[in-house]
VOBA-1610 file (N, C-alpha, C; in pm, whole numbers, padded with zeros to 5 digits, always signed):
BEGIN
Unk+02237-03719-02411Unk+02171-03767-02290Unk+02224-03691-02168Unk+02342-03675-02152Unk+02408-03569-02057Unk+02333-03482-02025Unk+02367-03401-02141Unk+02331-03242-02130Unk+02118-03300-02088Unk+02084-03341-02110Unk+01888-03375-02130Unk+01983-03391-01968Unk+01980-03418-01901Unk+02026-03448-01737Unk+02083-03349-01685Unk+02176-03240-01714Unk+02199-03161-01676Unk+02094-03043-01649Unk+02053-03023-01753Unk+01928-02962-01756Unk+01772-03011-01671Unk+01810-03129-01657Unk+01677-03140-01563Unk+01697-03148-01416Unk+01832-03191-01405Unk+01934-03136-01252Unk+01935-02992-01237Unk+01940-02915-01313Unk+01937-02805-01277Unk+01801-02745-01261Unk+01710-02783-01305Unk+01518-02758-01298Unk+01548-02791-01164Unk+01567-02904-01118Unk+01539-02960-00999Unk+01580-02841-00915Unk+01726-02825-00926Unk+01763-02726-00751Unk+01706-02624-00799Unk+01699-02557-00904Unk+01595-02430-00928Unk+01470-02428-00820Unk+01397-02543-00840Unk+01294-02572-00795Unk+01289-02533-00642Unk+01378-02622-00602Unk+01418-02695-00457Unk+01439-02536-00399Unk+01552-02435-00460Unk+01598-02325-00390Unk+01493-02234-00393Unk+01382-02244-00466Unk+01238-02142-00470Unk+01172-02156-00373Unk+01191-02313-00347Unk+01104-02352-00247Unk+01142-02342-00091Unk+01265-02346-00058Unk+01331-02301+00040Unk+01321-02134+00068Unk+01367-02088-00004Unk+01346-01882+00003Unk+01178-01877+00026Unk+01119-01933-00023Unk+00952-01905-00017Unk+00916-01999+00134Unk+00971-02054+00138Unk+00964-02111+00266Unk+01013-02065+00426Unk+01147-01969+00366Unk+01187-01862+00420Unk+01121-01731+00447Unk+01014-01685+00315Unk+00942-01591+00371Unk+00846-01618+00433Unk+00791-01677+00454Unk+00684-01730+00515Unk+00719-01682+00666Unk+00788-01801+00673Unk+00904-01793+00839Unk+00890-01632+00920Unk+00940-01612+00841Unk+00991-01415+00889Unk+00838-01419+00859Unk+00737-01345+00771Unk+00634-01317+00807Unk+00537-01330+00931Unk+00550-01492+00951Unk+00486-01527+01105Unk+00577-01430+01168Unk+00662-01460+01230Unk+00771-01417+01323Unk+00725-01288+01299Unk+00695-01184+01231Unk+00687-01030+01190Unk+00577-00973+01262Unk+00444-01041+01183Unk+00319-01062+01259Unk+00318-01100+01411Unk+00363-01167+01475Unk+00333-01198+01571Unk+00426-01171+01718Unk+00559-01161+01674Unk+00644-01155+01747Unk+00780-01002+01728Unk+00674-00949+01615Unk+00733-00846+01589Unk+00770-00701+01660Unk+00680-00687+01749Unk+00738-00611+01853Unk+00842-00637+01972Unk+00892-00711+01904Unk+01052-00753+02013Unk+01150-00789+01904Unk+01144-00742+01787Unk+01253-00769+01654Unk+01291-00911+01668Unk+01214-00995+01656Unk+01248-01194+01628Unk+01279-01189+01531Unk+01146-01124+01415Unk+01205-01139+01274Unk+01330-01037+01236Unk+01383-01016+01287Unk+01516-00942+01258Unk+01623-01021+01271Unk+01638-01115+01433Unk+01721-01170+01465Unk+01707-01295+01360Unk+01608-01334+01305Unk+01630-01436+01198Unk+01679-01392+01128Unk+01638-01297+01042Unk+01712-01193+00895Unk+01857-01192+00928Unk+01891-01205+01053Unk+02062-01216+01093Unk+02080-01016+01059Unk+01988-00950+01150Unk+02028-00825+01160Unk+01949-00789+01290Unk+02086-00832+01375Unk+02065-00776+01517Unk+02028-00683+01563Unk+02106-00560+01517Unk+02107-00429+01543Unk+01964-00370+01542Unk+01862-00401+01472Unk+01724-00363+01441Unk+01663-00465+01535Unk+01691-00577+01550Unk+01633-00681+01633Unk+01657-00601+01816Unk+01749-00574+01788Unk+01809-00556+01954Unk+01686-00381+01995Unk+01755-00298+01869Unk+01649-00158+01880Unk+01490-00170+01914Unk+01425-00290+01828Unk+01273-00317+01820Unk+01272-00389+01976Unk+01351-00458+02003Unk+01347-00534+02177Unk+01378-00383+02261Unk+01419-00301+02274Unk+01441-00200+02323Unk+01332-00077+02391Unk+01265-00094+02248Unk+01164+00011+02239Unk+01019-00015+02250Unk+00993-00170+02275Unk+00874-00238+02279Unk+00819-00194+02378Unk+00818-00104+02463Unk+00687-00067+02561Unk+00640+00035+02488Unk+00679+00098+02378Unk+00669+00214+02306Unk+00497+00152+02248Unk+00499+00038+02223Unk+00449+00020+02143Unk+00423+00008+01970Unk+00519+00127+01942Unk+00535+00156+01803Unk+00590+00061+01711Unk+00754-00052+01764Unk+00747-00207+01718Unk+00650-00282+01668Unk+00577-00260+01800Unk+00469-00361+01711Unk+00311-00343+01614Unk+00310-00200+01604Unk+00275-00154+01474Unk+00355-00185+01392Unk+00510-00159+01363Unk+00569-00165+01272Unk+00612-00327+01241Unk+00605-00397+01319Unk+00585-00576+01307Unk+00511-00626+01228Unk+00372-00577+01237Unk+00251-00608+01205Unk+00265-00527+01061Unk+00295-00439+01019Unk+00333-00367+00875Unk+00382-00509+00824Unk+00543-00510+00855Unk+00650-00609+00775Unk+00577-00718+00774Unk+00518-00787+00858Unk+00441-00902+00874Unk+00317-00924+00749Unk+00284-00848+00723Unk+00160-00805+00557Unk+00210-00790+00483Unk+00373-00700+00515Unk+00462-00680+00371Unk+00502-00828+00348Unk+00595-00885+00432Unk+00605-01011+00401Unk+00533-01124+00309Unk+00427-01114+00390Unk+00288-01191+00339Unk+00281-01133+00179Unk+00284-01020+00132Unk+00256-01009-00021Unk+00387-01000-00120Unk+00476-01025-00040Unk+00607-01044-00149Unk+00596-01138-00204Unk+00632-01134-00388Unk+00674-01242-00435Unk+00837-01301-00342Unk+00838-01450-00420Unk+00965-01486-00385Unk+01109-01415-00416Unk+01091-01374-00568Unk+01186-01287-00585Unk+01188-01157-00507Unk+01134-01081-00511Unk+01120-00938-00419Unk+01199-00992-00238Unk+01172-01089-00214Unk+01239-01131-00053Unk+01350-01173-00147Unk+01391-01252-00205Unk+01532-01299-00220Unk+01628-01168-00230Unk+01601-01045-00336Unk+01648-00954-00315Unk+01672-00848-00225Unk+01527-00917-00128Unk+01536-00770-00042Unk+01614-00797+00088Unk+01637-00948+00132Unk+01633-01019+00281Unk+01710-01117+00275Unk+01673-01204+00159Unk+01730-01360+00206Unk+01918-01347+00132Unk+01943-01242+00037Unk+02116-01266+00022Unk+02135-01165+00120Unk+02067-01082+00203Unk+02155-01033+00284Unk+02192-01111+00382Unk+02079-01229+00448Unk+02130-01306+00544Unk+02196-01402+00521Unk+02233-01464+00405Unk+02330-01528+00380Unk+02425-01498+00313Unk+02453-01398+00290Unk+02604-01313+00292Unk+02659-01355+00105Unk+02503-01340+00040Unk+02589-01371-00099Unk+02566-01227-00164
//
């Protein structure tokens, strides 16, 4: 009976942490799309340095072409593909 519980405790946060990261890409996608020529979605990703450059260069215009890219890329990532590509870098695992 344990182990039948362990195993369905563990389905559960499986679940729960898919749903959070996918919930996470989402997030950054808006933010990418829309607010992406001033690096927002950067400063979420917890990578300033690109956040601060894209706020920098925004009369360029070229940010927010490149916003609007990540913002579609976003949009067609699976969950796994962002967990690897974004979400352990911003949480430092």
């Amino acid at each position: 009976i344990a182990r039948y519980q362990t195993l369905e405790w563990l389905n559960y946060v499986a679940t729960e942490l898919r749903h959070k990261i996918n919930e996470e890409r989402l997030i950054t996608a808006v933010l990418a799309f829309f607010l992406g020529s001033f690096g927002i979605h950067y400063f979420y990703l917890k990578r300033p340095v690109r956040g601060v450059i894209y706020a920098l260069f925004c009369w360029t215009l070229i940010p927010g072409f490149l916003g609007l890219r990540e913002g579609i890329r976003y949009f067609s990532m699976t969950t796994d593909e962002f967990y690897y590509a974004d979400y352990l870098h911003k949480y430092g695992a």
